[in-house]
C-alpha positions as CSV (number, residue, x, y, z in Angstrom):
1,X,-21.0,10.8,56.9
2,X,-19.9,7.6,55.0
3,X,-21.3,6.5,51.3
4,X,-23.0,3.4,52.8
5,X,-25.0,5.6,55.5
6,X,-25.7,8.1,52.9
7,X,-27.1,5.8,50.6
8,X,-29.6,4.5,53.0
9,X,-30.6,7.8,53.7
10,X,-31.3,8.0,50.0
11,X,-33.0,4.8,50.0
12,X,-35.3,5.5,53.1
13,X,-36.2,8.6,51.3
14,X,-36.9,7.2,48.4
15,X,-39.0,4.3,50.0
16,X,-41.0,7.1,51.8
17,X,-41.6,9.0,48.6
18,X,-42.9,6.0,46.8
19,X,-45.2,5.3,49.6
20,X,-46.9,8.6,49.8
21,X,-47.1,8.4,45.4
22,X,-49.0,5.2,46.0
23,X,-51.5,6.6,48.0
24,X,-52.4,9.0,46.0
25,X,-52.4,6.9,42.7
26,X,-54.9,4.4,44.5
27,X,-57.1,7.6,45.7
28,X,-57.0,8.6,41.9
29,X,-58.5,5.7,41.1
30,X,-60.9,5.5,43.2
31,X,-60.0,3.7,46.2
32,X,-60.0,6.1,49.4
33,X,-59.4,4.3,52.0
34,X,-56.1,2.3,50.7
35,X,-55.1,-0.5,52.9
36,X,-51.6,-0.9,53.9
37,X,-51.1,-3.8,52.1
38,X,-52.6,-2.4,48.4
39,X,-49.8,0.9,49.2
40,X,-47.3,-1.7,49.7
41,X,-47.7,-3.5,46.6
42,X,-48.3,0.1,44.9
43,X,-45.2,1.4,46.0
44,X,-43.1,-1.6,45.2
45,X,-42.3,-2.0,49.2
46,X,-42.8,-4.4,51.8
47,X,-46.2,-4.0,54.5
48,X,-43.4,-3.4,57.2
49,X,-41.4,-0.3,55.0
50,X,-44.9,1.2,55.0
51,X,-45.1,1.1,59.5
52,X,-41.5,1.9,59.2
53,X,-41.9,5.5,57.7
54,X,-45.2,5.6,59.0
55,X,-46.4,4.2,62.5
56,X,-50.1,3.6,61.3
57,X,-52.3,4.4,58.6
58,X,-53.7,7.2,59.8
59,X,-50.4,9.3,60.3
60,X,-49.7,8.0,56.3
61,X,-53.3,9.8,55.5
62,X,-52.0,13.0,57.7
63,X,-48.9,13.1,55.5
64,X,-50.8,12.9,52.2
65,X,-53.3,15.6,53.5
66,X,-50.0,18.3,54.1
67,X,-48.4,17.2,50.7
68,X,-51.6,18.0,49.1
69,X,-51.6,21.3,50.8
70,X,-48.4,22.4,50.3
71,X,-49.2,21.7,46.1
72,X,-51.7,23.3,46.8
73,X,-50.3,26.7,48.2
74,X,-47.6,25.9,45.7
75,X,-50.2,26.5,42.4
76,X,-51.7,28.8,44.2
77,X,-48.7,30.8,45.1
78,X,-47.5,30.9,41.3
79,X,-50.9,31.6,39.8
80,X,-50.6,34.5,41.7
81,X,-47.5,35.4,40.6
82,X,-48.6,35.0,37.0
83,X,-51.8,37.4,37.5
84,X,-49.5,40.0,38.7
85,X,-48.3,42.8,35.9
């Protein structure tokens, strides 16, 4: 794969990432029900990156709900590990 591709990769991923960290900064304070638009200007992105990673809001509220759960089995997982002698 060429540089150029693989930096859009990069890019995309790092467009998705800020996406889902604006989300959950707005639900931290206090707004939960975000609108596209207040995740776009969160996440530094344009309203039409957001549809791009995500075809509506409620698939973008799906995503947050498994990245909460997978830090969630995550602590769980090495609080475990930290109990055990």
């Amino acid at each position: 794969m060429s540089d150029k591709a693989d930096g859009r990769l990069e890019r995309s991923k790092k467009s998705r990432d800020q996406i889902i960290q604006a989300v959950r900064e707005l639900i931290d304070e206090g707004i939960l029900i975000p609108t596209a638009q207040q995740v776009a200007e969160t996440a530094g992105v344009g309203i039409r990156t957001v549809f791009r990673h995500f075809n509506d809001m409620e698939n973008l509220f799906k995503e947050i709900i498994k990245v909460n759960q997978s830090c969630l089995l995550y602590t769980s997982d090495a609080a475990d590990d930290s109990l055990r002698v």
